[in-house]
N, C-alpha and C positions, 0 to 999 in steps of 0.2 A: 379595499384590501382583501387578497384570497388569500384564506390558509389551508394548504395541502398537508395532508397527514397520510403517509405510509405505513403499512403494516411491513412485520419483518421480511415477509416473502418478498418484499417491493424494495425496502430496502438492498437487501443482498442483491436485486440485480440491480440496483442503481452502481453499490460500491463493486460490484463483481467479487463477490464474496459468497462464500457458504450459508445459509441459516442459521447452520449449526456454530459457527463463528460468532453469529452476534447471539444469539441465545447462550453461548458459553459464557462471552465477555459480557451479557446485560450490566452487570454489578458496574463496570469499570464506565459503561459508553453512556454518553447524554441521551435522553430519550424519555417519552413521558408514558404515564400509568393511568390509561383511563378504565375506574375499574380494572378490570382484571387484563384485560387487551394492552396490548404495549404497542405504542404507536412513535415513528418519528416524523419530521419536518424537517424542512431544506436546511434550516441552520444548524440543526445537531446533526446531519448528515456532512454538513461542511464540518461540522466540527470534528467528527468524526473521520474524516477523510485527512484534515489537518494534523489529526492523533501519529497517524500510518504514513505520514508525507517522510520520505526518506531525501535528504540533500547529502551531494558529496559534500567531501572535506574541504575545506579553506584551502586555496592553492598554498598558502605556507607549511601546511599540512603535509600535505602533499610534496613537496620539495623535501620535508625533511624526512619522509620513505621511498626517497626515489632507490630504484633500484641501484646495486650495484655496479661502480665502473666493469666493464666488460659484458656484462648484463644485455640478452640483446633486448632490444626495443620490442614494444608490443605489435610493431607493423612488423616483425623479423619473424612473431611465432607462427607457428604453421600447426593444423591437429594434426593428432598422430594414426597412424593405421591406413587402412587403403582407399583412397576416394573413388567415390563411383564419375564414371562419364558419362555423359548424355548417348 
């Protein structure tokens, strides 16, 4: 069995996050304190990841803020302003 342990710098690029993100949030994130060094491991990094997991809504969710009759569809918007061509 190996145990891999990350300092914060390692972490932040594994989650593609700031430093300063997990040094603000320390208090809140799983992570262990050896001595003074703060260190984490693949499971509190999944946990961690799992924290930030964003899922859409439930389709019934979703049905009951469908847009309004008349309302165009999302493949009808177009951006606004002038587009550049090749």
């Amino acid at each position: 069995m190996s145990l891999q342990n990350y300092s914060i710098a390692q972490t932040a690029e594994i989650l593609c996050c700031y430093v300063g993100f997990l040094e603000e949030n320390l208090a809140d994130l799983p992570h262990q304190k050896i001595g003074k060094a703060v260190a984490f491991d693949d499971e509190e990094i999944a946990q961690i990841k799992e924290m930030f997991r964003v899922r859409p809504a439930a389709p019934s969710a979703r049905a009951a803020s469908a847009p309004p009759a008349g309302a165009p569809s999302i493949t009808q918007i177009r951006p606004k302003g002038a587009r550049r061509t090749g």
